[in-house]
N, C-alpha and C positions, 0 to 999 in steps of 0.2 A: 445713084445716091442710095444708102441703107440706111433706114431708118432703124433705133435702137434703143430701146428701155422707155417706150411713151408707158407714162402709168399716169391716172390720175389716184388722188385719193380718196378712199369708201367716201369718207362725205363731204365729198364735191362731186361725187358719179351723180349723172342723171340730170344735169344741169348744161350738157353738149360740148363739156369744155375739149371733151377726145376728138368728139368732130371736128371742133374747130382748130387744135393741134394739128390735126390729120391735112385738113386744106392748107393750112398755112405751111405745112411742109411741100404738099403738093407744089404751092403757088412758089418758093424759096425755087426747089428744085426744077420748077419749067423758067423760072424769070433768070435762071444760072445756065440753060444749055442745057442739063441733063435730062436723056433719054428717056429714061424711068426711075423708078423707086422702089428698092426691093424690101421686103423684113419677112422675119420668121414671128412664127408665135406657136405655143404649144396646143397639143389639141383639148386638152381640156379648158382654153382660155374661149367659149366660145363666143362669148361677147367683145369680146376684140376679134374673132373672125369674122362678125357679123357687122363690126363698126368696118371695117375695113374692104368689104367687099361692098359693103354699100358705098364705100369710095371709089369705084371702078378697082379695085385688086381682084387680084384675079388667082388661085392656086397653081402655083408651077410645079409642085413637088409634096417631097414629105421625105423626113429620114429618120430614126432614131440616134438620138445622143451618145449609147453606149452598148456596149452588150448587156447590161442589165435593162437598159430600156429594149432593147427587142427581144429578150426575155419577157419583157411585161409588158409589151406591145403599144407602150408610150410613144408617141411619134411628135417630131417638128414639122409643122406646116412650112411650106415658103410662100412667101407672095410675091407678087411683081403689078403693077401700074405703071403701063406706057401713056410717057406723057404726049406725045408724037409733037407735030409743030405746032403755036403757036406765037 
């Protein structure tokens, strides 16, 4: 399952609402059979890297978006969370 466009807004941040988007997708995606759970975020987003690896994700990669991004050494993160059996 790919997670895609989780945002909260400036002010409702800080109040856990991303964490708790974040399980509840976890819990959607293991109560449905699925494997894992992949998404991307950019690297300047680093508080969405840091919400998200304290959900067991884990970095599988990185790429740039374009050749102006690896001109400017802009990068896409990927994540993955296996959900394994339950």
């Amino acid at each position: 399952l790919e997670l895609r466009r989780m945002s909260v807004s400036r002010e409702q941040r800080g109040r856990g609402l991303a964490r708790a988007l974040c399980r509840e997708v976890l819990s959607f995606a293991r109560a449905r059979g699925f494997g894992a759970v992949v998404l991307s975020t950019s690297m300047v987003q680093v508080a969405a890297q840091r919400l998200y690896e304290g959900q067991g994700f884990r970095r599988v990669g990185a790429s740039s978006p374009s050749l102006l991004g690896t001109l400017l050494h802009f990068q896409i993160f990927h994540y993955r969370c296996d959900l394994g059996a339950h």
